[in-house]
N, C-alpha and C positions, 0 to 999 in steps of 0.2 A: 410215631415221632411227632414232637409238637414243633407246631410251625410259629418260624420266629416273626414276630411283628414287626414291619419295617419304621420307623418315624424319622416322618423329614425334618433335616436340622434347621430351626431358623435362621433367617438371612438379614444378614445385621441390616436394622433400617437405615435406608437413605434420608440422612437429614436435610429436611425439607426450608427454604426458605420463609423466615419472616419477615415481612413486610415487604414493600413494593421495590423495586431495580431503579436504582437511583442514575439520573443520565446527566450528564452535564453536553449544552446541544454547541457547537463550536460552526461559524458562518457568517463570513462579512455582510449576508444581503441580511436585514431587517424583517423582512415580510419572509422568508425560507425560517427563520429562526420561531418567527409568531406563528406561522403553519406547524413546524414543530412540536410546537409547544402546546398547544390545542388540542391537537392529535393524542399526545400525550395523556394533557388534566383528563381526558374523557376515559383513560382508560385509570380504572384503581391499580392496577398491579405498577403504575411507573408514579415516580415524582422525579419532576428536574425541578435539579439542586441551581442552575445558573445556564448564562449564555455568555459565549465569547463571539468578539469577532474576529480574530485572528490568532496565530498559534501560539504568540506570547502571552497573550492574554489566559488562553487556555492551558496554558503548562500553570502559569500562575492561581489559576479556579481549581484546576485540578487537584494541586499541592493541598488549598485552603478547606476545598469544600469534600476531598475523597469521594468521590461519584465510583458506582459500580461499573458506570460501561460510560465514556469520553463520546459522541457522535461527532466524528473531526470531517469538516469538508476538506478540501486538499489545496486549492490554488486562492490565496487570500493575500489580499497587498496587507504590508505591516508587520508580514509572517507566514508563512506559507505550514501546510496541515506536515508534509515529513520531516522537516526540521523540530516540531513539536513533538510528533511520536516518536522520533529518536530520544530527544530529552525527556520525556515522560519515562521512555525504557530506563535513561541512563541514572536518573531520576530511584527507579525504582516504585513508581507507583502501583497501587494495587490494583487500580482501574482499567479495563480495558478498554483497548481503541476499536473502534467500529467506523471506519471511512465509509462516507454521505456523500456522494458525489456526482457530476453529469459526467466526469473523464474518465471513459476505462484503455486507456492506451498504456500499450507497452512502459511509455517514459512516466505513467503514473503510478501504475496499478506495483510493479514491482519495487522499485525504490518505499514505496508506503508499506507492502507488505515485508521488504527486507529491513527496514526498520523498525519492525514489531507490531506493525496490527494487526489484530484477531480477525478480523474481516471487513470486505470491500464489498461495501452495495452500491447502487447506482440510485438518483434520483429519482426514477420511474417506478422505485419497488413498489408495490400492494401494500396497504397500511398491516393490514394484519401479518403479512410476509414480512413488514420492518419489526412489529411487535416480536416476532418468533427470534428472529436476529439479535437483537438484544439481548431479548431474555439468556440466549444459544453464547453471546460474547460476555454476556453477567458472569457464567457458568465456566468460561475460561475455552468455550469451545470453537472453533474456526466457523465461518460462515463467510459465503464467497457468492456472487451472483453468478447465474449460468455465464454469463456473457464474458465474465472476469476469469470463473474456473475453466472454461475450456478456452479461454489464449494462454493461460498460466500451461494447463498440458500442454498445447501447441507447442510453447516454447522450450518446454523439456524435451520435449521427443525430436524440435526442429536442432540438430548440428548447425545449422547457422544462428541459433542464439546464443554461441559463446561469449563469452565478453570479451573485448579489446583489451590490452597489455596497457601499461601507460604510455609507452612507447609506440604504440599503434596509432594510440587516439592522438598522439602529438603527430605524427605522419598525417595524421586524416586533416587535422585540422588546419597543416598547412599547407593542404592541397582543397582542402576548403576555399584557401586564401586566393589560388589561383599558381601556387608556386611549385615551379617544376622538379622532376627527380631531383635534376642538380642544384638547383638551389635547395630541395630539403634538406641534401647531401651535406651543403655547406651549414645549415644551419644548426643540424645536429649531430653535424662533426663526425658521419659516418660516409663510407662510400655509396653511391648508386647504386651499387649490385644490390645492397644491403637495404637499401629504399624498396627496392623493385622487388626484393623478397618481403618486405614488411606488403606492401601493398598487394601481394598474392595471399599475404595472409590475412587483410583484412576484405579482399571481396571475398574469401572462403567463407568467415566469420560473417559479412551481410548480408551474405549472397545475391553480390552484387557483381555486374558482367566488367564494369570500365570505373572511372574515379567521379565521374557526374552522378553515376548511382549507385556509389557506395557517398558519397556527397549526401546524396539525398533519401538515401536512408539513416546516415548518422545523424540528420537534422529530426527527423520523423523517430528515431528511437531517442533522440535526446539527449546523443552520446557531443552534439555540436551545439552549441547554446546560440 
């Protein structure tokens, strides 16, 4: 009996990029953006296309210039970095966003990534560890710092990171004010029981014991402006 010869099928090749990952770098400070960009020219695989310093500016570069991967900071007077990646998403751009940032708190990290960024690094990265990032957000693929990916778990696994109702966050905010059951009562034209049941559902949600500190976590999660 002749033995059949096995042959492996080829495996369609992975088409490979040409030419370098084009960045467009987005940051109000001047000298973060020239550090940037340094970092960058020395490496062949990148060219940045432009720099913005705030998020108008950079929806606007983004539109003109199509960069492969956006490096958005987040907190910038003029414009703030989510309001950008939201219009960038609604937008339709091809470019991915990659937040550059020193903030990874709850009131940042998530609102940036619910609004469509690919990934959230932190200022402190390794150059080579931002180089991999990019190239990982050019590609369409998530990149997240340790420090960002295990609060984003936390928060999944924590039952007190539900979100408030709109009806919660107005309770909160006017016991923020200092205003008590009955006045909230009167204010949003419901009874006290019904305060006093909103308010058991929002320390469940903060996991907070009393209303100074469900207070003072809804300032720290940035649910209280």
């Amino acid at each position: 009996m002749t033995e059949r010869t096995e042959h492996p099928v080829p495996e369609s090749p992975v088409p490979e990029r040409t030419g370098p990952v084009t960045v467009l770098l987005v940051d109000d400070h001047p000298v973060v953006r020239d550090g940037l960009r340094g970092m960058f020219a020395a490496s062949p695989g990148f060219e940045v296309l432009g720099e913005a310093a705030d998020g108008v500016e950079a929806v606007e570069l983004a539109v003109r210039l199509d960069p492969d991967v956006v490096l958005m900071d987040l907190r910038m007077p003029g414009g703030g970095g989510v309001a950008a990646i939201a219009e960038l998403v609604r937008r339709g751009i091809r470019g991915r966003v990659l937040v550059l940032t020193t903030y990874d708190t709850d009131a940042d990290t998530l609102p940036a990534i619910e609004a469509g960024a690919t990934g959230y690094l932190l200022k402190d990265t390794p150059r080579d560890e931002l180089f991999t990032a990019v190239r990982a957000a050019a590609e369409g693929r998530t990149v997240l710092s340790p420090a960002v990916a295990g609060r984003l778990v936390s928060r999944v696994r924590s039952p007190r990171n539900e979100p408030l109702s709109a009806r919660e966050r107005e309770v909160l905010e006017l016991v923020a004010k200092g205003t008590s059951n009955r006045g909230i009562a009167a204010v949003l034209f419901i009874s006290e029981a019904t305060v006093k049941t909103h308010l058991t559902h929002i320390y469940g949600k903060l996991g907070a014991k009393d209303r100074a500190a469900a207070v003072a976590v809804g300032y720290e999660r940035g649910i209280l402006g």
